[in-house]
C-alpha positions as CSV (number, residue, x, y, z in Angstrom):
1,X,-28.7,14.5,-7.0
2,X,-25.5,12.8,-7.7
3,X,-25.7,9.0,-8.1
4,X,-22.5,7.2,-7.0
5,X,-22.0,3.2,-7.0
6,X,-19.5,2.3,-4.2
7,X,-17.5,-1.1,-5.0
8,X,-15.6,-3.3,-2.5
9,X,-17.4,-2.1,0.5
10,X,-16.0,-2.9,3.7
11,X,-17.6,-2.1,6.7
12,X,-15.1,0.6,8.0
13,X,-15.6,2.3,4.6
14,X,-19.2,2.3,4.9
15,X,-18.7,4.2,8.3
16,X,-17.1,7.2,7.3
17,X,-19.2,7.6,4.1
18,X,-22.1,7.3,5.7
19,X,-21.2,9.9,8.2
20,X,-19.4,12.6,6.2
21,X,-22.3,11.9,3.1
22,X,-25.0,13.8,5.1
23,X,-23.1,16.8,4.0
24,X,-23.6,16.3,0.0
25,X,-26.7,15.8,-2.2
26,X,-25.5,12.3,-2.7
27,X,-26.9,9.1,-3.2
28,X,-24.6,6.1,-2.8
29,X,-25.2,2.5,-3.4
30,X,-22.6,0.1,-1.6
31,X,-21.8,-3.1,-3.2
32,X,-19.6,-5.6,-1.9
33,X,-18.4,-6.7,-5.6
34,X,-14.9,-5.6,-6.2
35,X,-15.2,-3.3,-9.8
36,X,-13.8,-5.7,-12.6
37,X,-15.1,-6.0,-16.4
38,X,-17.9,-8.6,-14.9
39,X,-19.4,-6.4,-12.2
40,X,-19.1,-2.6,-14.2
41,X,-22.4,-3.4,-15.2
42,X,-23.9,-2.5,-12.3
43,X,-22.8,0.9,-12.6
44,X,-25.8,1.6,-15.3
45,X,-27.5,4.9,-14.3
46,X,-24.5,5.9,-11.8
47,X,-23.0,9.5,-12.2
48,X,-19.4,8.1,-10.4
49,X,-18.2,5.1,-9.4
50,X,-16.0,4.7,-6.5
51,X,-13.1,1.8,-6.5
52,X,-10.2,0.9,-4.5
53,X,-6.7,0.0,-5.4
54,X,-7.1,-3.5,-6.0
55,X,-10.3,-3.3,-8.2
56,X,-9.4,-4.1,-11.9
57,X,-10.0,-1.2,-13.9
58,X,-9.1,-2.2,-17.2
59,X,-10.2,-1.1,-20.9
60,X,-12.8,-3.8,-20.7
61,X,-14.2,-2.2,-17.4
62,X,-14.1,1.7,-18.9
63,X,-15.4,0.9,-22.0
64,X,-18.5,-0.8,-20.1
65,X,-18.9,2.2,-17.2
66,X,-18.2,4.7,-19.9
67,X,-21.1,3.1,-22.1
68,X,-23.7,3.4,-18.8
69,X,-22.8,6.9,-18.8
70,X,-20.2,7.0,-15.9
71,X,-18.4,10.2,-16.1
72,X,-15.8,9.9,-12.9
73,X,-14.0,7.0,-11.0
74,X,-13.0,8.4,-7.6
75,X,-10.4,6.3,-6.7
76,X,-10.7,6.5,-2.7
77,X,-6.8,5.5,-2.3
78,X,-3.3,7.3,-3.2
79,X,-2.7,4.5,-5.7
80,X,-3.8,4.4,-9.1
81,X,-1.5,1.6,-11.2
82,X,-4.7,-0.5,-11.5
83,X,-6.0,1.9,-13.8
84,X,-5.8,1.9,-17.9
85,X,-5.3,5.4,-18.5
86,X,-5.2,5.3,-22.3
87,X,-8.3,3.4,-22.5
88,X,-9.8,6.4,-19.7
89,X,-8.5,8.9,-21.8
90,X,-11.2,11.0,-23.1
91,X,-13.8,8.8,-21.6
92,X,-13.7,9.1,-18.2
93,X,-12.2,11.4,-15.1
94,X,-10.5,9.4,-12.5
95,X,-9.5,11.3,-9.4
96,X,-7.8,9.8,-6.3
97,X,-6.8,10.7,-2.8
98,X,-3.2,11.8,-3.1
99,X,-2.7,12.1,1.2
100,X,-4.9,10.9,3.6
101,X,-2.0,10.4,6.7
102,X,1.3,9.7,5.9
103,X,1.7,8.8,9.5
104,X,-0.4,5.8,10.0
105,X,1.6,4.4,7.1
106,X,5.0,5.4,8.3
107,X,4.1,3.9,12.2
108,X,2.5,0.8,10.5
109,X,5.8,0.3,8.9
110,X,8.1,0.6,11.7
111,X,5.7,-1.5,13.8
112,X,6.4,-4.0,11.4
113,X,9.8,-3.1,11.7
114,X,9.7,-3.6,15.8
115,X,8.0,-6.4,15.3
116,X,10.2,-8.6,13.1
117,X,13.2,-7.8,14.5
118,X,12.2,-8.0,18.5
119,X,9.6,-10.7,17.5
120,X,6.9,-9.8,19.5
121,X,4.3,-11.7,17.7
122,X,6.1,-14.9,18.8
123,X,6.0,-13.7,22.3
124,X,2.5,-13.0,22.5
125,X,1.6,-16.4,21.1
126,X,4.3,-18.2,23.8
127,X,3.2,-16.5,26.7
128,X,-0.6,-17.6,25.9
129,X,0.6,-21.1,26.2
130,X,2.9,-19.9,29.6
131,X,5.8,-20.6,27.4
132,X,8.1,-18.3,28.9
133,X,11.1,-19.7,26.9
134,X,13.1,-16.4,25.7
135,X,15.1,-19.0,22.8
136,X,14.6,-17.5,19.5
137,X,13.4,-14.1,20.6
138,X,17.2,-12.7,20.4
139,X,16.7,-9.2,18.0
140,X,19.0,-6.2,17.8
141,X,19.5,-2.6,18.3
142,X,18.2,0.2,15.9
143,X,20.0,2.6,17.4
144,X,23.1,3.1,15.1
145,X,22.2,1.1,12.4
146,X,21.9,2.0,8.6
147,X,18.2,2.6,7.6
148,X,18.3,2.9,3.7
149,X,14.6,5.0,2.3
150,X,13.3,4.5,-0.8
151,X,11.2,7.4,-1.9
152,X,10.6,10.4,-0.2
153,X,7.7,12.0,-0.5
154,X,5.3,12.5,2.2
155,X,5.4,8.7,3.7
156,X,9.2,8.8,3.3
157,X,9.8,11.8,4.8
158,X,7.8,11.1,8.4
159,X,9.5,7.5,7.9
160,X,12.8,9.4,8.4
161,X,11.9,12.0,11.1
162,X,10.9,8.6,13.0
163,X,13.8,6.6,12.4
164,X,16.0,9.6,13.6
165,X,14.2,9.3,16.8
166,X,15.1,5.6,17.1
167,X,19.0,6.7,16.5
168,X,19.1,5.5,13.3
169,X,21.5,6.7,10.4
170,X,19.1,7.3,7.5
171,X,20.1,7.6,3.8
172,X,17.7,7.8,1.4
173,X,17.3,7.0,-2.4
174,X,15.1,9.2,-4.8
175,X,15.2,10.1,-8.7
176,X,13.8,13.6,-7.9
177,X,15.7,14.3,-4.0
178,X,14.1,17.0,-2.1
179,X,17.6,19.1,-1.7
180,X,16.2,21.6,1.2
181,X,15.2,18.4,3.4
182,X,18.7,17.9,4.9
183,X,18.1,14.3,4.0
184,X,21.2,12.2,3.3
185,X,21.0,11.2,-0.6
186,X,22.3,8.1,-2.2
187,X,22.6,6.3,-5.2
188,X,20.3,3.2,-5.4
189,X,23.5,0.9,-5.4
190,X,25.2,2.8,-2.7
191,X,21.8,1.9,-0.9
192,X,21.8,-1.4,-1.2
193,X,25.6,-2.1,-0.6
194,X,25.3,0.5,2.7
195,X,21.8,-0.5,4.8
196,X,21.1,-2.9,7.8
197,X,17.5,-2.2,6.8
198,X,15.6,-0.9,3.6
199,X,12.3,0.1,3.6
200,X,10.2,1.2,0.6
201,X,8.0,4.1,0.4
202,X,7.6,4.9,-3.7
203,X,4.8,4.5,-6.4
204,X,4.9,2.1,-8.8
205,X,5.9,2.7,-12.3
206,X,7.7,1.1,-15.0
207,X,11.0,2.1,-13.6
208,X,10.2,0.8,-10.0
209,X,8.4,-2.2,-11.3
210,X,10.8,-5.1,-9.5
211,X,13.8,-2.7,-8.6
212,X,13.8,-5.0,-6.0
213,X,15.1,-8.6,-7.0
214,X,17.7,-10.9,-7.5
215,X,20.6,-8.7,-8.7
216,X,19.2,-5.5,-6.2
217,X,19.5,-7.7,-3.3
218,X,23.0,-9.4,-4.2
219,X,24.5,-5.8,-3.5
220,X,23.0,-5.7,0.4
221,X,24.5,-6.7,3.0
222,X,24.2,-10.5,4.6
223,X,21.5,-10.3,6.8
224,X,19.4,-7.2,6.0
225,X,15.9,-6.7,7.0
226,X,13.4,-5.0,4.4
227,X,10.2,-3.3,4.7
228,X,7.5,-2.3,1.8
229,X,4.4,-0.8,2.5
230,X,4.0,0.3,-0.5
231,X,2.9,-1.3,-3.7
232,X,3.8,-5.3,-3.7
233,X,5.2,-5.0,-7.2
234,X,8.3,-3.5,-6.3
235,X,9.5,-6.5,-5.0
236,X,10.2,-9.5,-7.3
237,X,8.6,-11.8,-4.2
238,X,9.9,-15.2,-5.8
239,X,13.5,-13.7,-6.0
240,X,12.8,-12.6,-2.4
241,X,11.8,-15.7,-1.4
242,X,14.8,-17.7,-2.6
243,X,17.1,-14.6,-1.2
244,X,15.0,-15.9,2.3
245,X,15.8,-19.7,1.8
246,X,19.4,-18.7,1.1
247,X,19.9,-16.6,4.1
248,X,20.8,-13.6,2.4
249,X,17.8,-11.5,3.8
250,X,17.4,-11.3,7.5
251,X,14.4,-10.8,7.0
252,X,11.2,-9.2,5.5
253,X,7.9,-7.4,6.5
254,X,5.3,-6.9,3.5
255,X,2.2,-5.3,4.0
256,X,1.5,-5.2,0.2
257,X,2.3,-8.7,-2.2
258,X,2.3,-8.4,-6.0
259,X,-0.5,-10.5,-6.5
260,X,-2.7,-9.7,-3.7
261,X,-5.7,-8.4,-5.7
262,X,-7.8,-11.5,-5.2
263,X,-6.8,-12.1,-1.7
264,X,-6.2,-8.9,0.6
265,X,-8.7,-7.6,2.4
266,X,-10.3,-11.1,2.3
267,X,-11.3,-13.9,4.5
268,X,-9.6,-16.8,2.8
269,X,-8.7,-19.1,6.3
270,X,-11.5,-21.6,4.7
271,X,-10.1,-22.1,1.3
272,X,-6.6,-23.5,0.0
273,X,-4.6,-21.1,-1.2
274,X,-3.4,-21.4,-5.3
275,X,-0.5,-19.0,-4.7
276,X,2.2,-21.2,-3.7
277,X,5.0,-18.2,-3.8
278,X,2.6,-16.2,-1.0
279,X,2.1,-19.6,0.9
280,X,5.7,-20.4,1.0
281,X,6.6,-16.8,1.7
282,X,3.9,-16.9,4.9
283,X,5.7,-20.0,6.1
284,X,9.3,-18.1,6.8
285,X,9.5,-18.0,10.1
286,X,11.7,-14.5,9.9
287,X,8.7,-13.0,7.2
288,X,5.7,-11.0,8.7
289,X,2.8,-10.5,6.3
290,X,-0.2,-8.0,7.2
291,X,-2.8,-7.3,4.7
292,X,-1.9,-4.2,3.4
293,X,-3.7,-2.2,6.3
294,X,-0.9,0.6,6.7
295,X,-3.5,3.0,6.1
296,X,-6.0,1.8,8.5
297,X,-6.3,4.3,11.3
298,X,-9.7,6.5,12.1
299,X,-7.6,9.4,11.0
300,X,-6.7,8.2,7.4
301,X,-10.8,6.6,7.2
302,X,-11.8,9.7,7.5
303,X,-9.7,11.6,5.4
304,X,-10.2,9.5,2.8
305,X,-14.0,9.0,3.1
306,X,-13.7,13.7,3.1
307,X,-11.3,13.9,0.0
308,X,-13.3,11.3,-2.2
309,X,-16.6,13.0,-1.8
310,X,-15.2,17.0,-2.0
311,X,-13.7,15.8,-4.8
312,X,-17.0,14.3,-6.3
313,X,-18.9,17.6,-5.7
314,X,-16.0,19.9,-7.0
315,X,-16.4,18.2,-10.0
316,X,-20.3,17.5,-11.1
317,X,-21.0,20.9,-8.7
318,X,-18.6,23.2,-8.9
319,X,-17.1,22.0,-12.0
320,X,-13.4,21.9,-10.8
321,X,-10.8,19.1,-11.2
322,X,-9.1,18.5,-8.1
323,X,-7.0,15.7,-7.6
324,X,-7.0,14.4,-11.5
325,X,-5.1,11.6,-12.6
326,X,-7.1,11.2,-16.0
């Protein structure tokens, strides 16, 4: 029997696992504890651990699961930057889940999208109060606008296909362009200089790391709206904030914030919040901040619950590597 300790549980995790489990000679312990260098010692006498995007799994963390005889962290998420690969090296595997439904995160990011621009969130709040003022609630079309993609891999690509449904003009930035998609390709400065709207949809790496900030967003246009559901590090979020204040962006619509680690996925409405760039950025009345929850549909749970535990018994079963990263 394979021994796996489950960190950061959340109750829709627990679900799926649960379920899909029955099917494996597994036996998982859920913790609550997100994986860190303080709570990896609860992993003595586990086979696998299983950790989330924003656990923190540095050298400290590996060297102490690698010590209790940890052989695999099954990363049950796409992402995988939180993760010291040259202290895993050699150590431990670390798989992930490399698709899971590109769709939930492409319609959470256009719902964002509707949102912001037709601001139905201030509707709904109004009309509970019978304010039936329509002052403030002024948006715009879609339909002919510029919609500038960042990234086009899976995510990107239904992005697009949805966009074009809304009459959209898409163009599209990517170092490695997919030249049999009929996509419209564009330098990243053309990109900037060109789009009503930008929306983000690539991994983080040292090259992406901030590609949106200060100088990025002095090339757009006055006025342009901009999307990431992607990883919160690609945005500079002070430099966005003071593009905000300035009137320079439109607008924004995060669902991931470079330091959201401690707070996402969190009930923090009882304490004061430290992080006065997030708290400032919350305050905009033209920003809309969801807790990185693109990926939440039933569809995506359960994908991801099916791909973390094959790939788990492919490799302390059948002794196959699917889905490495380390």
């Amino acid at each position: 029997m394979v021994k796996i300790c489950f960190y950061d549980t959340k109750p829709y995790d627990k679900i799926y696992f649960e379920e899909l489990s029955k099917n494996y000679d597994f036996e998982i312990d859920y913790l609550e504890s997100k994986l860190n260098h303080k709570t990896a010692v609860l992993s003595n006498g586990y086979d696998a651990v299983v950790a989330f995007v924003n656990d923190t799994i540095d050298s400290k963390t590996i060297d102490i699961l690698y010590n209790n005889g940890v052989k695999m962290i099954a990363m049950r998420c796409a992402g995988y930057n939180n993760v010291d690969f040259k202290a895993a090296k050699g150590k431990i595997h670390v798989v992930r889940v490399p698709a899971y439904s590109p769709y939930a995160v492409a319609e959470h990011a256009i719902a964002l999208l509707l949102t912001l621009n037709r601001k139905t969130h201030k509707a709904y709040i109004r009309t509970r109060d019978f304010n039936f003022s329509l002052n403030g609630l002024v948006g715009f079309d879609l339909y002919g606008k510029t919609m500038g993609v960042i990234g086009t891999g899976k995510i990107g690509k239904v992005f697009i296909d949805i966009c074009k449904g809304f009459g959209l003009k898409v163009i599209a930035y990517d170092p490695y362009p997919d030249k049999e998609s009929g996509i419209q390709y564009v330098d990243f400065n053309e990109l900037c200089k060109e789009s009503d709207i930008i929306s983000l949809h690539c991994p983080l790496t040292k090259d992406t790391l901030h590609m949106i900030n200060s100088k990025s967003m002095d090339k757009m246009k006055d006025g342009v709206y901009i999307i990431n559901t992607s990883r919160g590090a690609l945005i500079d979020t002070e430099d966005l904030l003071n593009a905000i204040k300035d009137e320079k962006i439109g607008g924004a619509a995060l669902d991931v914030y470079e330091e959201e680690t401690e707070l996402f996925y969190e009930d923090m409405s009882y304490k004061i919040i430290q992080d006065d760039v997030l708290s400032r950025i919350i305050s905009m009345p033209n920003v809309i901040v969801s807790s990185h929850q693109a990926f939440l549909t039933n569809e995506a749970l359960h994908n991801i619950a099916d791909t973390t535990l094959l790939n788990i018994k492919r490799f302390f079963v059948d002794n196959i590597l699917e889905n490495e990263v380390c």
